[in-house]
N, C-alpha and C positions, 0 to 999 in steps of 0.2 A: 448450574446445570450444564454438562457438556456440551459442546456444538456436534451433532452427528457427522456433517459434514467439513469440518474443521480440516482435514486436509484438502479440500478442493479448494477452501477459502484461501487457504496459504496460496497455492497454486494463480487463484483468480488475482491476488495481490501482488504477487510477484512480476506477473504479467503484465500489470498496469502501473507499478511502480517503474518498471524497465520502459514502457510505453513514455511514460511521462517527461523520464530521465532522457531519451531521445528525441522527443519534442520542444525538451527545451536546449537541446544543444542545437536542434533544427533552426526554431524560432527565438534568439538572445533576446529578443525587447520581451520576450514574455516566458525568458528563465528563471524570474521569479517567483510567480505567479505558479509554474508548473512542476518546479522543485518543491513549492511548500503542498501542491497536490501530490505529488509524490510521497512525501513525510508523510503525507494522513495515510495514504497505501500501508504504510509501513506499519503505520501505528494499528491497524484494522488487524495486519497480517499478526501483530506479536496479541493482538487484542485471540484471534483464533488459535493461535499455540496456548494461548493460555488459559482454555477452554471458556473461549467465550467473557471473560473475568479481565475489566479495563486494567491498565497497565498503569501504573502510577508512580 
């Protein structure tokens, strides 16, 4: 089943992967921790291009 709003999800993950990605250049002792929040962004964002349908 499609996502209706499927591009504003892209849009909300991008946002928050990019949030992420500069929080951890902000904060190094917890680059890890906020790079692998970042990856789940990512994986949400390919999750809503492909309507909705995990990516595997």
């Amino acid at each position: 089943m499609p996502i209706s709003n499927a591009a504003r999800w892209t849009e909300i993950c991008e946002i928050q992967t990019k949030l992420m990605r500069e929080l951890a250049n902000q904060f190094p002792q917890r680059s890890q921790q906020l790079n692998h929040i970042a990856d789940g962004w990512q994986g949400v964002k390919k999750q809503a291009q492909n309507n909705g349908v995990p990516a595997r």
